[in-house]
C-alpha positions in Angstrom: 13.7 -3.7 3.7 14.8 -0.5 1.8 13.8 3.0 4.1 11.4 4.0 0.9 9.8 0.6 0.8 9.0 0.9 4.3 7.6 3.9 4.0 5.1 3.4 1.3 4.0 0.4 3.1 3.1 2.3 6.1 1.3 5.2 3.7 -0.8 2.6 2.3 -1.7 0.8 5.3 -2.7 4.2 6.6 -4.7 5.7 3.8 -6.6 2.0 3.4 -7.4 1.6 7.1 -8.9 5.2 7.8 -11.7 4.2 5.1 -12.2 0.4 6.1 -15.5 0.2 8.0 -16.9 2.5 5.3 -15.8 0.5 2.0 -17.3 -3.1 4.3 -20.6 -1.3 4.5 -20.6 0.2 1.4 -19.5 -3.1 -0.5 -22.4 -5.2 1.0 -24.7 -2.6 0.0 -24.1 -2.1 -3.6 -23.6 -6.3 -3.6 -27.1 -6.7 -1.7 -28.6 -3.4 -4.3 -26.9 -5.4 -7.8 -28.8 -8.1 -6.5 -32.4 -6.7 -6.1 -32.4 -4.3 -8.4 -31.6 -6.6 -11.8 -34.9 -8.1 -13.2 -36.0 -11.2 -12.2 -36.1 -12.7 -15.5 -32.5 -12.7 -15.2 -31.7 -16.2 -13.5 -31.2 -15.9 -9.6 -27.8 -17.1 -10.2 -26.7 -14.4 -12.1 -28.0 -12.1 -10.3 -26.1 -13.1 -7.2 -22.8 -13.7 -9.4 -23.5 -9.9 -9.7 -24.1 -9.1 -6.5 -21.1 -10.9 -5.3 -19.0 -9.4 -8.2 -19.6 -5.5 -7.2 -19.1 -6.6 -3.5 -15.7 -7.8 -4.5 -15.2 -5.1 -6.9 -16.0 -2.6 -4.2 -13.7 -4.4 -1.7 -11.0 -4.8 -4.6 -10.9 -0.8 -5.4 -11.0 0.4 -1.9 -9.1 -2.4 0.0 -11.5 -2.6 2.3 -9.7 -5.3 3.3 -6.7 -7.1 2.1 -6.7 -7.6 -1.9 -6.5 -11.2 -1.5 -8.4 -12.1 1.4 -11.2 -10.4 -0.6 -10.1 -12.5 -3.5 -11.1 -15.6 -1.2 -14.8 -14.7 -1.0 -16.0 -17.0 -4.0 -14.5 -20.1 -2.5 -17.1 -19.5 0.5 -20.2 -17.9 -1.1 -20.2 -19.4 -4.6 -21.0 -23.0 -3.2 -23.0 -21.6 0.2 -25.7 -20.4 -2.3 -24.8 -23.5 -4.8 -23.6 -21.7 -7.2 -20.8 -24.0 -8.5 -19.1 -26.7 -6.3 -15.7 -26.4 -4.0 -14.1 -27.7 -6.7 -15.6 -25.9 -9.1 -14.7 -22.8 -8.1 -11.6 -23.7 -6.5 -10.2 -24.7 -10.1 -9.2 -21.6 -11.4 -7.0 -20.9 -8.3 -4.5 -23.6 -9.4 -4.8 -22.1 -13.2 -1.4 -22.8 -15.2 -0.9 -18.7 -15.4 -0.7 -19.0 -11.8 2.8 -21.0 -12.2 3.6 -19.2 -15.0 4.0 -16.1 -13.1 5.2 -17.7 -9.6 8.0 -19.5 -12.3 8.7 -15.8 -13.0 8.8 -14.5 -9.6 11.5 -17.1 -8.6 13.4 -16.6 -11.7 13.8 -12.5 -10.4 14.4 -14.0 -7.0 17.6 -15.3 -8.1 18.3 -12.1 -10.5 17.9 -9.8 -7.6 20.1 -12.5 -5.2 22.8 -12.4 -7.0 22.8 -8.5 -7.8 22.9 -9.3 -11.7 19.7 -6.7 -12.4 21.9 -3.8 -10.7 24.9 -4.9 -12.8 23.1 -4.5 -16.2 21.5 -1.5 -14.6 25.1 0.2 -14.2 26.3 -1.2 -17.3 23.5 -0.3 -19.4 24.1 3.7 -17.9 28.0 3.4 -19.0 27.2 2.7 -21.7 24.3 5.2 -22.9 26.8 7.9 -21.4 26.5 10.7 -18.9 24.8 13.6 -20.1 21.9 14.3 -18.0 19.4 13.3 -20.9 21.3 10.5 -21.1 21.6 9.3 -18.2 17.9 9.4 -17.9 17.4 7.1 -20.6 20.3 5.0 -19.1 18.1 4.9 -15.9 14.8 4.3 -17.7 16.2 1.4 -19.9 17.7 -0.3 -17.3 14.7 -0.2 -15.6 11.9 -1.2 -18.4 14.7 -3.8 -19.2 14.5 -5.1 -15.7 10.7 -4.7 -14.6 10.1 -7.6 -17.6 11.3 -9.9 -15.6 11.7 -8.8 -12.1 8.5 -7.4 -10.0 7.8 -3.5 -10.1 8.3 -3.0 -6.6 11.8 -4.7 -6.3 12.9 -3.2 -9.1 12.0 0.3 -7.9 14.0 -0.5 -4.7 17.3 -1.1 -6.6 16.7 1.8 -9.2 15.7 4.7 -6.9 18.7 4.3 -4.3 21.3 4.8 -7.9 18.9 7.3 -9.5 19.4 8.9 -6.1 23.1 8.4 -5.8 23.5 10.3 -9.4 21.4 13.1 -8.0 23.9 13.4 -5.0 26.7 13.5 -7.4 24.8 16.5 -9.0 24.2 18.1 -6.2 27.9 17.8 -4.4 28.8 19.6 -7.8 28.3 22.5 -6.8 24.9 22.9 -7.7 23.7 22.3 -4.3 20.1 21.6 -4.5 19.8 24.0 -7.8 18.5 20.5 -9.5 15.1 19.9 -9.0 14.2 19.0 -12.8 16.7 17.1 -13.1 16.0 15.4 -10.0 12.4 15.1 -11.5 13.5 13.9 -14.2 15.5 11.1 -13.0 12.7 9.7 -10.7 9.7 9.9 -12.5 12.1 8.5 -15.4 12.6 4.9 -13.0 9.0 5.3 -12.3 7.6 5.9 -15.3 10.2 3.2 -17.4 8.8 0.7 -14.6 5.7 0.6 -15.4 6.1 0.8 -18.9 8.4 -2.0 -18.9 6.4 -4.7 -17.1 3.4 -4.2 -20.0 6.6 -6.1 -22.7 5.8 -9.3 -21.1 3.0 -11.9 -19.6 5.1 -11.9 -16.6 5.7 -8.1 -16.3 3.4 -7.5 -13.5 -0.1 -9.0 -12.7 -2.5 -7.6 -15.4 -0.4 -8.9 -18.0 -1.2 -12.2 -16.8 -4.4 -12.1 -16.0 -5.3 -11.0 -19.5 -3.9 -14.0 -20.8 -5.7 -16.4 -18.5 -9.0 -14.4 -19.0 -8.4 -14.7 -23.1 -7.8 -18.4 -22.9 -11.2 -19.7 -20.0 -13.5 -17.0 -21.8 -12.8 -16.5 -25.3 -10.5 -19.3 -25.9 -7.8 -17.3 -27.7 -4.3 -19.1 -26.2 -2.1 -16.3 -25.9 2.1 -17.2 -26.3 4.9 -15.7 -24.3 6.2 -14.7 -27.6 3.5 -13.7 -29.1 2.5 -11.1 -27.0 6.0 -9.9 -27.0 5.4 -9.0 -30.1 2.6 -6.3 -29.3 3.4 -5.5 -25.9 7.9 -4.8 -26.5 6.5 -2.4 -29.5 4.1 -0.8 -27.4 5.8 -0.7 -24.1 9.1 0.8 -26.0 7.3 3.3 -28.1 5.9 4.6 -24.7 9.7 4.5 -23.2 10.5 7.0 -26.0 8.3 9.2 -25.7 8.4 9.3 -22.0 12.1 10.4 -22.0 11.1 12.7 -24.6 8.5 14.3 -22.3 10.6 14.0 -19.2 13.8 15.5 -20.7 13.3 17.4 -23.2 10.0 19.0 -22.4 8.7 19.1 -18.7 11.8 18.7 -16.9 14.9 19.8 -19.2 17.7 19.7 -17.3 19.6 22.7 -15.6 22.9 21.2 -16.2 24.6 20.6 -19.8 26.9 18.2 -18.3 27.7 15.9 -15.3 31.3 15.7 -14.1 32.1 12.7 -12.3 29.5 10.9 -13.6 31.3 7.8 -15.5 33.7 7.6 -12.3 30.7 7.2 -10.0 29.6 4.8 -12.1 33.1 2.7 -13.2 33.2 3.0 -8.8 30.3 1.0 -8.6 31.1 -1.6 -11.3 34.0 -1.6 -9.7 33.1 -2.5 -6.3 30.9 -5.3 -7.6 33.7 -6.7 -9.3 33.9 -9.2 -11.9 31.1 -11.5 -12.9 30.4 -13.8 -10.3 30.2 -17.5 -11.1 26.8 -17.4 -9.5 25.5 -14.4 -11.6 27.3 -16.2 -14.6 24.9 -19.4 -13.9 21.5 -17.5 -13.3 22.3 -15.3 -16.4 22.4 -18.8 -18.4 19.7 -19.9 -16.8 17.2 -16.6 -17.4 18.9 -16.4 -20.8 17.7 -19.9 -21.5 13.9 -19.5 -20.5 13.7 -16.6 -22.7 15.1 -18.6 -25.3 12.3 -21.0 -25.2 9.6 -18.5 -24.2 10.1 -16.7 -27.4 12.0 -19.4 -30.3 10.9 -22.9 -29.3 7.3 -22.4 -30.4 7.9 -20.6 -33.7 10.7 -23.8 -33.9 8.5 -26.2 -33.0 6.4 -24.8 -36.0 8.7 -25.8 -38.9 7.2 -28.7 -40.7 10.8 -30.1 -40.5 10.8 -29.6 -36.9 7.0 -31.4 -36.3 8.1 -34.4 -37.9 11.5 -35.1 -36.1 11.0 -33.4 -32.7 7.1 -33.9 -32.5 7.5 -33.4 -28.6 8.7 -29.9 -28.6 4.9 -28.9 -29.3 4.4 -29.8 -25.8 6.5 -27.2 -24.6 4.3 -24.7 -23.1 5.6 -21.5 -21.5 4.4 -22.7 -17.7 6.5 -25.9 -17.9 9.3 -23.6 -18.9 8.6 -21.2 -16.2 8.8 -23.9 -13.3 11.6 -26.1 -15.0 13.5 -22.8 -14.5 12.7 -22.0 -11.1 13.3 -25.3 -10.2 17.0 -25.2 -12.1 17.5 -22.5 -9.5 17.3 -24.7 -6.4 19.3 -27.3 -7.8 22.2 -26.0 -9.6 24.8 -25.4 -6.9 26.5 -21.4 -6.0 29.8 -21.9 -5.5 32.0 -21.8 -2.4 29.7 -24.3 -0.4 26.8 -21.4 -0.7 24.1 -23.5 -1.3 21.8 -23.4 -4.1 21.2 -20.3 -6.4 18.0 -20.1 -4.7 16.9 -21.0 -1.2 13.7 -21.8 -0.1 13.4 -19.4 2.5 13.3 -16.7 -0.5 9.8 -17.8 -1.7 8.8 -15.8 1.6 9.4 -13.0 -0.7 6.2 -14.5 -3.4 3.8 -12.1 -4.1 1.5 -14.8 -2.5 -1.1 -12.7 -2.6 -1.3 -11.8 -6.1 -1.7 -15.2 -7.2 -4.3 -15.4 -4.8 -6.2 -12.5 -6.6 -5.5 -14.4 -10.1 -7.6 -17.3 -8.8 -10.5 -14.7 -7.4 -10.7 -13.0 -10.4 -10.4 -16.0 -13.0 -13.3 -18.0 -11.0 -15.8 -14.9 -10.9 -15.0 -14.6 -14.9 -16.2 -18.1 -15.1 -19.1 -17.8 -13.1 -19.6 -15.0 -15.4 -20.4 -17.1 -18.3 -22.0 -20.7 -16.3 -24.9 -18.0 -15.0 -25.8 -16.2 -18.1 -24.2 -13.3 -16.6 -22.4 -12.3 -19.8 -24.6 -13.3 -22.2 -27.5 -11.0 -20.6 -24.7 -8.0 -20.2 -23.9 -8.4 -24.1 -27.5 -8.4 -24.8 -28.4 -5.4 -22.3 -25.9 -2.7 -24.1 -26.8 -4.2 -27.8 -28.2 -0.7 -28.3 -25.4 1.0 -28.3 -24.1 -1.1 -31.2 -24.3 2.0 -33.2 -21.9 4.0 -31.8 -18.7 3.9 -33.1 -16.7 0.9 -31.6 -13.5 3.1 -31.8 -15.1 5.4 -29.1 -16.5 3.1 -27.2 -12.8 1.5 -26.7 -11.8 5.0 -26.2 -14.0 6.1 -23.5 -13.0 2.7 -21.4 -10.1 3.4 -22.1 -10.3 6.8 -20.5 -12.4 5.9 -17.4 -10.0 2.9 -16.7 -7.0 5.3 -16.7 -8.8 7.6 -14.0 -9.5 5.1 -12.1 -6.5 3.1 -11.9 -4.9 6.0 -10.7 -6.4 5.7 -7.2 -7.4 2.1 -7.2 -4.8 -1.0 -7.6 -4.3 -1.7 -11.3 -4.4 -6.0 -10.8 -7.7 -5.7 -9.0 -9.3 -3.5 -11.4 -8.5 -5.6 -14.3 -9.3 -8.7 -12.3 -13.1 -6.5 -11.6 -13.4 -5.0 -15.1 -12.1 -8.0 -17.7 -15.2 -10.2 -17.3 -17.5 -6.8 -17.5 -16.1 -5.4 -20.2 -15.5 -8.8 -22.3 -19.4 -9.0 -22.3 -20.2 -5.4 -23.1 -17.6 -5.8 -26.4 -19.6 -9.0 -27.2 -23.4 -7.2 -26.8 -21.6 -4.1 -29.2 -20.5 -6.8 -31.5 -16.7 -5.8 -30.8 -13.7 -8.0 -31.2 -13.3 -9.0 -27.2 -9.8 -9.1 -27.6 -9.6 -5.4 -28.5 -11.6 -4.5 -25.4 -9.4 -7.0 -23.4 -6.5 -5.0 -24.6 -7.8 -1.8 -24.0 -8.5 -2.7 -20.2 -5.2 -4.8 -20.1 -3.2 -1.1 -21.2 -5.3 1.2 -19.4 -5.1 -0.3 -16.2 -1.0 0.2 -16.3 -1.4 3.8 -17.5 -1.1 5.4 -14.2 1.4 8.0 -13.8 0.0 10.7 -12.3 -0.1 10.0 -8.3 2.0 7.8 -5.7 -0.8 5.8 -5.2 -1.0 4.9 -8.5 1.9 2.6 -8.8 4.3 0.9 -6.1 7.2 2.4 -8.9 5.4 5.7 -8.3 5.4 5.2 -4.7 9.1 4.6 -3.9 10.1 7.0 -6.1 7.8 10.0 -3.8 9.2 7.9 -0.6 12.5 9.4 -1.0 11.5 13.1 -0.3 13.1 14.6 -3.3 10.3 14.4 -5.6 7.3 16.7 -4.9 3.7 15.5 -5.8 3.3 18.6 -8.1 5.8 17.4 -10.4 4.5 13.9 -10.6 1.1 15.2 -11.7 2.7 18.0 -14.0 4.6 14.8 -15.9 1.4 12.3 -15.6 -1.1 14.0 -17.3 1.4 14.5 -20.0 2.0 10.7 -20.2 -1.9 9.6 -18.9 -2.8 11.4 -22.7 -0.3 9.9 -24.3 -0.8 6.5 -23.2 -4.5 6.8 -24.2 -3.1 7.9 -27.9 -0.6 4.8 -27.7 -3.3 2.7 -27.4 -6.1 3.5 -29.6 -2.9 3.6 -32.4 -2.0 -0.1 -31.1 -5.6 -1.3 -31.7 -5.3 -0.4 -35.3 -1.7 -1.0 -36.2 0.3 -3.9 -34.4 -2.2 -5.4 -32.5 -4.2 -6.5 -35.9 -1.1 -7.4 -37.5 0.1 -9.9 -34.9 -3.0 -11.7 -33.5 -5.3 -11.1 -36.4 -8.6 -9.3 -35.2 -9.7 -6.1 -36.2 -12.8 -4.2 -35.8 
């Protein structure tokens, strides 16, 4: 464990425990006030699926206690007060997008092993060149590159420590710590790409996937690997622009014109790691081959040609190729009697928690719609039908973005999908376009080290002060909310085929 990583861990913990008897009270009584204050024509299950869903909620946004152990309260109250069965409820816990990201996980297990993310990282800043702007959108590249496949918080850990080997080089320039926007510029960059990045793909980071799973139980829209690479790469790298832009050329322009020593430092490292390794060579084939299938093999399988020889390949879903390549992982040998390319003893490394939290948050959506929950939500907020449904999706899109900023973006999505999905039905808008709307806002959080675990190893290392995070974030927080209104009416009609 990296000195940053250890240190944001201990920050949380401290800033979550001062406030924990507080957020338990306060939990149980908005739960217990949901409950008696809806109308009792609403069915007493529903009302208690509400009661229980603000008592999560609560618990969720405050950390009351841990995420997950919170996420574990519906497999005990939903059958105490019959609800829905053990099983029932226990379902959603074991749902396919669980594996899908847990395949994923493993996959950047290996990646990060084997060192191959910090050799494209390096490569990828050789090859952009060494200008300070450029080396900023080397940085931030590499990184949204990375963060699609790897988790945001490891890939912070291997980012920051060479963003922060550059800005030594600057500094032992001569410069000595004459450097601070460039500095800024150079950690917010990692930060900021980071985040950006893991919105590309389903397995980016946990919202991502929990959009998809939420699509497919409540509205039955079955969302591809592909497919939503072909909103969320658009999205996610119209954003990387215009954060470089932003960071570089606007807020934090750097001091220096030029950065001697750069390309050595750089050639050093590359050099060090030497050639590529037969073990990197084999994961690369691997992760190069799950991506193949992820994005081709369904538009492949598509081909009338195709359906008729190879009717099988339909069957390919993205899960199966998740696991298949996990599991290629543990049995296709390193070399030099080294075992596997993955050991077991790396799944101790599983976000274990957060697919804990998927199962919470997919079995209160469902309960959501067995109680009438939904339907009488949709049919509470009918009368604001009138309004324009572009400013409805704005303001949530707004409020979501604040709120995120303090709270932890996976539970908030997991707390505001379901709520949110039945307000767009009662206003007679496309639930997807809400969906989406939560699914982007929730990521947009840019302005505090709270707000991200990128964010928060980034302000670990000392050299980035919170002032300068906000300056950049509010910058980025509007432009994010502009992103996404223009996504609702350009790419994200034109690829899944909703509109308002």
């Amino acid at each position: 464990m990296t000195q940053s990583t250890r240190a944001v861990e201990q920050t949380s913990y401290a800033e979550t425990s001062a406030f924990k008897p507080i957020s338990l009270v306060l939990g149980v009584i908005i739960g217990l006030g949901v409950l008696f204050l809806l109308p009792e024509t609403l069915a007493f299950n529903a009302r208690l699926v509400a009661g229980i869903a603000m008592l999560m909620a609560t618990w969720w946004m405050t950390e009351a206690i841990p995420i997950p152990a919170t996420s574990l309260l519906p497999l005990v109250l939903f059958p105490f007060f019959d609800i829905a069965s053990v099983g029932a409820t226990a379902s959603p816990y074991a749902h396919s997008i669980v594996f899908l990201v847990l395949g994923g996980v493993l996959l950047g297990l290996a990646t990060q092993r084997w060192n191959l993310h910090r050799r494209f990282a390096l490569l990828t800043v050789l090859t952009v060149g060494t200008k300070p702007a450029q080396i900023v959108f080397g940085l931030m590249f590499a990184s949204w590159f990375i963060t699609m496949w790897v988790s945001n918080t490891a890939t912070a850990v291997i980012m920051v420590p060479i963003g922060g080997s550059i800005i030594a080089l600057v500094k032992s320039l001569g410069n000595g710590d004459d450097t601070p926007k460039f500095s800024a510029a150079v950690l917010l960059g990692i930060a900021y790409a980071i985040t950006i990045g893991s919105m590309a793909t389903l397995i980016g980071q946990p919202p991502m996937a929990l959009m998809r799973a939420y699509m497919e139980d409540a509205h039955g829209l079955s969302i591809g690997f592909g497919h939503w690479m072909l909103v969320g790469v658009p999205f996610s790298f119209t954003m990387l622009i215009l954060a470089w832009f932003i960071l570089s050329k606007l807020v934090f322009r750097s001091e220096a014109e030029s950065i001697k020593g750069g390309r050595a430092m750089i050639e050093s490292e590359l050099k060090t790691m030497g050639r590529l390794s037969p073990e990197e060579a084999r994961v690369l084939m691997v992760f190069a081959g799950a991506v193949f299938c992820w994005v081709f093999v369904p538009l492949i399988a598509r081909i009338p040609v195709v359906q008729s020889a190879l009717p099988w390949l339909g069957n390919i879903n993205d899960t199966s190729v998740a696991i298949l390549s996990a599991i290629l992982m543990f049995v296709i040998p390193a070399s030099n009697g080294k075992g596997a390319l993955l050991e077991w003893s790396a799944t101790r490394d599983v976000p274990w928690g957060v697919l804990i939290l998927f199962g919470g948050g997919l079995t209160l959506s469902a309960q959501f719609t067995a109680t009438g929950l939904s339907a009488w939500v949709g049919e509470s907020v009918s009368g604001l039908s009138g309004l324009p449904p572009i400013l409805i999706l704005a303001i949530t899109a707004i409020v979501i973005i604040l709120l995120t900023e303090l709270t932890s973006n996976t539970a908030t999505a997991a707390a505001f999908f379901p709520i949110m999905g039945s307000i767009a039905v009662g206003l007679g808008i496309e639930p997807f376009l809400m969906t989406i709307v939560v699914t982007f806002a929730v990521s947009c959080a840019f302005m505090l080290p709270v707000a991200t675990p990128s964010n928060a190893v980034a302000f670990a290392t000392g050299d980035l002060p919170i002032k300068s995070m906000i300056r950049a974030g509010i910058w980025l927080n509007v432009i994010g909310l502009l992103v996404i209104m223009i996504a609702l009416y350009t790419i994200v009609p034109l690829v899944f085929d909703v509109s308002f």
